[in-house]
C-alpha positions in Angstrom: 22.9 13.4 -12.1 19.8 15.1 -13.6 17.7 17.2 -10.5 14.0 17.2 -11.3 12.1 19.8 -9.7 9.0 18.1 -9.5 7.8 14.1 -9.1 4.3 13.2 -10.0 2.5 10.1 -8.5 0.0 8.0 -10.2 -2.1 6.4 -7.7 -5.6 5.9 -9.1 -4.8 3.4 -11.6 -4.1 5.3 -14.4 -0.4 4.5 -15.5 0.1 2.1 -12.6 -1.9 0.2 -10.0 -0.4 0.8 -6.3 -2.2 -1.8 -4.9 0.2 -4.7 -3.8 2.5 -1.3 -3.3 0.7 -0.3 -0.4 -1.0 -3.8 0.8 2.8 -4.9 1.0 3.4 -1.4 3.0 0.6 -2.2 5.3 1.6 -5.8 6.0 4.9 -4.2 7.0 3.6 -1.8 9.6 1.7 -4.6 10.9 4.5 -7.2 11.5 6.6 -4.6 13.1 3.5 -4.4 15.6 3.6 -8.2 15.6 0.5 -8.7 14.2 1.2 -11.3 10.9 -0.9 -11.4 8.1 0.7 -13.2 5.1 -2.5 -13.5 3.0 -2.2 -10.2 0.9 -6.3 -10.4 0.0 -7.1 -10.2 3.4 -5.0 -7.2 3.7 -6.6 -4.8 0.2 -6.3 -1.5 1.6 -10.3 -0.9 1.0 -11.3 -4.2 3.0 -8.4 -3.9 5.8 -9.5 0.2 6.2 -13.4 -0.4 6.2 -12.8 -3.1 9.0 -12.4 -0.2 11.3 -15.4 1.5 10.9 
C-alpha cells in the first residue's frame, strides 16, 4: 500500500460540494444528543449555524 505524505481537502465547492457531508455529520451529533432532525434542509450548515446567533 502506497503512503502519501500529504491529503488535500476540497471544501469550497470546487471539485466536490461537502454539503450533505457535513449536514449528514451534524444530524449525527444531534441524534446522539437526542435531538432528531430528519429533514436535511432544516439542518444546511449555514441556516442550522446562524440559528445560534
Amino acid at each position: 500500500m502506497k503512503k502519501y505524505s500529504v491529503v488535500l481537502f476540497d471544501l469550497d465547492d470546487t471539485l466536490s460540494d461537502p454539503k450533505i457531508g457535513i449536514t449528514k455529520s451534524v444530524q449525527c451529533a444531534l441524534q446522539n444528543l437526542d435531538i432528531f432532525e430528519m429533514d436535511l434542509h432544516k439542518l444546511e450548515l449555514k441556516k442550522y449555524l446562524l440559528s445560534f446567533i
